[in-house]
N, C-alpha and C positions, 0 to 999 in steps of 0.2 A: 610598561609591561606588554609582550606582544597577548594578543585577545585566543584565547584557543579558539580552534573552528573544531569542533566534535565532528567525524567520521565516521562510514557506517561498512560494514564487513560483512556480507550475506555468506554463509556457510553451506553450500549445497551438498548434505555426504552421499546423495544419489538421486538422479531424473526419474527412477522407478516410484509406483506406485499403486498401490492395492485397488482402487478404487477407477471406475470409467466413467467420469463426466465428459456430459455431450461436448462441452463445447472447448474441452480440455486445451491447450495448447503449448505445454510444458513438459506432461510427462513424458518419461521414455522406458518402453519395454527392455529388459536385458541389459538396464541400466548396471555399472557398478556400484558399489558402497567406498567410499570413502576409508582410508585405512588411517589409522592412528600415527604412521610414518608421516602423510601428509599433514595431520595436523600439527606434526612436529617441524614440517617444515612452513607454516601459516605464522607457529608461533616465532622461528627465527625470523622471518621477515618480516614480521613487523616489531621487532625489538628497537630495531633504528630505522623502523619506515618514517615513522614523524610523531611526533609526542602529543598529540592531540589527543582528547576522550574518542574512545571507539565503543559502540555499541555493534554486537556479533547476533545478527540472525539465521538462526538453521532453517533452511528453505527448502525447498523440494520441485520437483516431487513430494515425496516423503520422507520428512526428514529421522520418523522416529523408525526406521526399515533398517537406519543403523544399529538398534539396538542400544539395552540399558549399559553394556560395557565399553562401546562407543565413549557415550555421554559421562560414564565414570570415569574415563581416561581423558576425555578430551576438555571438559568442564575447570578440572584443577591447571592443566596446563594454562587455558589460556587466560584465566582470572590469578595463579599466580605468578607464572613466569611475563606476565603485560601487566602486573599489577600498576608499573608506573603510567598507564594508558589509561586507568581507572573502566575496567571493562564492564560494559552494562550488557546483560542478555536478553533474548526473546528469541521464540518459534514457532514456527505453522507448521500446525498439520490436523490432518481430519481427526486426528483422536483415536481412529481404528489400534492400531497398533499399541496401546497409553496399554501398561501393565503397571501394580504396583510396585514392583522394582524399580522403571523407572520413572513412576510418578514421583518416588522419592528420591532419587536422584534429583530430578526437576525442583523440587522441593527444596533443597538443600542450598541452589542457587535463585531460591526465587524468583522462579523465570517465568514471565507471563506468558499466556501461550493465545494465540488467534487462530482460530477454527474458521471452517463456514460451514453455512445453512442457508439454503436460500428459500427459505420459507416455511410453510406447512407442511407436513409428511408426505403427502400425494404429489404437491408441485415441489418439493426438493427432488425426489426419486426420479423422477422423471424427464430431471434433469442429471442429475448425479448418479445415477443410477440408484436400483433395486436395492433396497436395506441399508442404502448409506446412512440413512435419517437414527434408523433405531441404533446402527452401530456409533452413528457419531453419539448419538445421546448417550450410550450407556460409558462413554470413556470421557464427556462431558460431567456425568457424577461422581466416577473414578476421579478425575482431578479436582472438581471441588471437596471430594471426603479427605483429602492432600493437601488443601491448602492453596490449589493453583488457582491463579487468576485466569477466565477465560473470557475473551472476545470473541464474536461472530459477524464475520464478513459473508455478504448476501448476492452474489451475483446476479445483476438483473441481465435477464436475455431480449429478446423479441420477443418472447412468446411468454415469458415472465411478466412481461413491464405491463399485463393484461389484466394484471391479481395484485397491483400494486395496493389497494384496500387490503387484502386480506394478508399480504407480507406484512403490512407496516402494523394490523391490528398483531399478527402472531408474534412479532419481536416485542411490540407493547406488552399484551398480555401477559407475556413470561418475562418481563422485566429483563429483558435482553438489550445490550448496546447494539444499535444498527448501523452497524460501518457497513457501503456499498461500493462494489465495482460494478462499472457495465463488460458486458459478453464483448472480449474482442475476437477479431478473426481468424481465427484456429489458420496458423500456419501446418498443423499438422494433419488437416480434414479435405479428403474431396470435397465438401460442401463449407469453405472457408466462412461466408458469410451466414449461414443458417442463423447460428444464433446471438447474431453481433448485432446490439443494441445498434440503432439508428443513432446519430447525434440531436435531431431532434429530436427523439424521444426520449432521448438522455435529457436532455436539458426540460421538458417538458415535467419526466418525473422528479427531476430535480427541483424545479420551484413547486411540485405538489408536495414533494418532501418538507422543505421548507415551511410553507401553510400548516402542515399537518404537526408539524413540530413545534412551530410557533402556539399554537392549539392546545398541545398539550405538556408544557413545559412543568416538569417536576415527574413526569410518568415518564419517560423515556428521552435517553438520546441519542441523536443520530449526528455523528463523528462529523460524518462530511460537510454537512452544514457548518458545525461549527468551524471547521478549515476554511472552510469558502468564506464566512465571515471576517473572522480571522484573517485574512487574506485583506478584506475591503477593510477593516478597519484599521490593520495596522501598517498596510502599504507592502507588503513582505510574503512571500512564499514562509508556507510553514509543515508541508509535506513534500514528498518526497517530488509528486508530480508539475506544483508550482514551483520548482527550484533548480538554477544551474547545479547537478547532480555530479556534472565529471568532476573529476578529481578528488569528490567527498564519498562518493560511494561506488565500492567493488564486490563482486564476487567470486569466490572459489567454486570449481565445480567438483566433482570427485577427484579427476585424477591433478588436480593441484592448478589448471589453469584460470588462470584472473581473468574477467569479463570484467564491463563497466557494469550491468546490474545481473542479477538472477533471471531475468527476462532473457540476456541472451545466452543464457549459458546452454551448451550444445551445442552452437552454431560457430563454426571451426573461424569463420571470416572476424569474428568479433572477439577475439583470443589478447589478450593485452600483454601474457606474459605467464611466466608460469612460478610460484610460490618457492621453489627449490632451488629460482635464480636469482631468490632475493631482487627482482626488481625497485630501481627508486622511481618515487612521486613521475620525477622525470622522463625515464625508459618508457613508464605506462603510458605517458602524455605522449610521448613520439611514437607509441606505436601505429599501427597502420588504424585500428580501432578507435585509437584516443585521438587518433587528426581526425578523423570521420566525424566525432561524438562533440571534438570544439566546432567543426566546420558546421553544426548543428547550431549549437549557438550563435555563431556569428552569423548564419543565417538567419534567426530568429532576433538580432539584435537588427536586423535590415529588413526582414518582412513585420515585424509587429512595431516599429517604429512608430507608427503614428497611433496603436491601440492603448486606449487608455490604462488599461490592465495589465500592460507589458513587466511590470516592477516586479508583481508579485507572480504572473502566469508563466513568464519566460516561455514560450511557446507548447509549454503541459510536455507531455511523456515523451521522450527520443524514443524510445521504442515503437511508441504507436505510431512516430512518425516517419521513421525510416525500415523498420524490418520487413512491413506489408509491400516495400519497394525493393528488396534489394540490398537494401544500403545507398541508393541513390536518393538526396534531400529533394524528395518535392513540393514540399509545404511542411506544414505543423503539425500537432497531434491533430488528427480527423475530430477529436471533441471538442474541437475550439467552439464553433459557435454553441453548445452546450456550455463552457464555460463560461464566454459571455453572458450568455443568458442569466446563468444563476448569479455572477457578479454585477450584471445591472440592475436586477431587481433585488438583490441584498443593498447595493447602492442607492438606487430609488429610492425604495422606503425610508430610507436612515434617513436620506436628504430630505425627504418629505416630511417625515417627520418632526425631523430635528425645525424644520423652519415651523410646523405647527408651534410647535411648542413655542417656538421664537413670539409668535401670532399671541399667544395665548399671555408670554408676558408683557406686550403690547397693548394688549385689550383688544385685539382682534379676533374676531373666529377661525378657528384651527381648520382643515383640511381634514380628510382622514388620509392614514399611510398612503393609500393605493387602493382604489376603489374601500369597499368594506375588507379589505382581507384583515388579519391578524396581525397586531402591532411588532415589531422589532428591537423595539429596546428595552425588551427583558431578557431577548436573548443579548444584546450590547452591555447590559448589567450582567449577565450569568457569566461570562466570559472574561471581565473585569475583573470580577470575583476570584477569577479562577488563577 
């Protein structure tokens, strides 16, 4: 029997958004909305795009600026006319817009929804702007009184990754999952780099992450870690960033054109094809985008060659590594050495470990992990479990 590869389908019904974060580099002023015609033409093409499971995310901007009648029209199409697809959902968005109309909409298709917050009241706003904290929180209780499941992804910036104590205590203390991004380069900002995490300071709070987590296992968890683990232990990308992406995951943007993710949607050069032309797997591949996006890969299959990590890293996000260029491959994702980082000391430990233990039923004396830090194989058990 051929093995399905599951496919993923980002639904963008417009670039606009309520909200001004600094370091924004998505939204777009005077954006359209997505019209119900289009979704009609999403769902004919992929009737015989390919039979594989698809999971559909509405992305943004903002994705709930379409409204609760949107989502009443567009929810039944693509979950019954792709039922042979077996369509799983999800969506981002700040919350603002969450009414109980269409929290119960949301409701209906049990759709998990992923927010951010990037911290405590004071250091959110000021990055996200003015009252975004209290508005996201009041549409954060709106969909728990619903029944919705919600996530919070935490943008760390430069000027964030300062109060990395008092982020990791606030998502603790409110029993919140801490999924994190670093700040990339605002292709939309005279000031591109302001608040674009460094890679070594990405990678630095990444292994504080880690420690802190190890720490306190059964109070909180933080997603990322368990990816990156996840990663080292099972030899395998299991997100979206460690994984050759082309041809498993696309985007719609409002007015119907396919992008290879939501990251480039808006940008005319990155266009694959457009939903109304029914494009196949194929068309998308030979477009001018999809040769750019393998040329991506085959480059990363010749410059990471000799990196241990290559299996599961694939050279991290094609966006981060070609958009801040042009579209011209000059390397990798810029967070590689961040990545390293946190995959050799999840590696380290485990190996050090593991050989303690070897020691120990030897009748020799053990080693610790890595200096005194916190042991790793409760997180190697939580994850087994799981």
């Amino acid at each position: 029997m051929r093995q399905k590869r599951p496919f993923h389908v980002m639904i963008i019904p417009t670039l606009g958004c309520p909200s001004k974060c600094a370091y924004c580099w998505s939204s777009e002023v005077g954006s359209p909305i997505m019209s119900i015609d289009t979704v009609k033409d999403i769902v004919s093409w992929l009737k015989d795009f390919r039979d594989d499971p698809v999971t559909f995310t509405f992305h943004g901007g903002e994705p709930l600026l379409a409204g609760a009648d949107f989502y009443r029209q567009a929810l039944p199409m693509l979950s019954g006319d792709l039922a042979h697809i077996e369509p799983n959902f999800a969506l981002q968005t700040n919350l603002w817009k969450l009414t109980p109309e269409l929290a119960d909409v949301l409701a209906q298709y049990n759709i998990p929804i992923g927010s951010s917050l990037d911290g405590p009241q004071e250091l959110n706003d000021l990055q996200r702007s003015e009252g975004y904290y209290d508005r996201t929180m009041n549409g954060y209780k709106l969909a728990l009184e619903h029944g919705l499941q919600v996530q919070f992804i935490c943008t760390f910036t430069s000027h964030s990754v300062q109060f990395k104590e008092d982020i990791f205590k606030f998502f603790m203390d409110n029993h919140l999952t801490l999924k994190l991004h670093p700040a990339l380069p605002s292709l939309r900002s005279d000031e591109p780099e302001r608040w674009a995490l460094p890679p070594e300071k990405y990678g630095e709070l990444l292994v504080y992450l880690l420690d802190r987590y190890l720490e306190n296992m059964g109070k909180i968890e933080v997603r990322n870690i368990n990816d990156y683990a996840r990663c080292v232990f099972t030899g395998r990308g299991t997100v979206c960033t460690f994984v050759d992406c082309m041809e498993n995951t696309f985007a719609v943007g409002p007015d119907g054109s396919i992008y290879p993710c939501y990251r480039f949607v808006g940008m005319p050069e990155y266009v694959m094809g457009n939903v109304r032309d029914h494009p196949s797997q194929k068309d998308l591949a030979e477009s001018a985008a999809g040769v750019r996006m393998r040329a991506f890969k085959e480059f990363v299959d010749k410059e990471c060659k000799g990196c241990k990590h290559i299996r599961y890293c694939r050279g991290g996000c094609p966006y981060n590594a070609i958009a801040p260029t042009n579209g011209v491959i000059m390397g990798v994702d810029p967070h590689c050495p961040a990545y390293k980082r946190i995959f050799d000391e999840i590696a380290d430990r485990f190996n050090q470990e593991m050989m303690g233990s070897l020691g120990l039923e030897m009748g020799a004396s053990a080693r610790p992990a890595v200096g005194n830090k916190p042991a790793i194989m409760p997180l190697v058990r939580k994850l087994a479990s799981n």
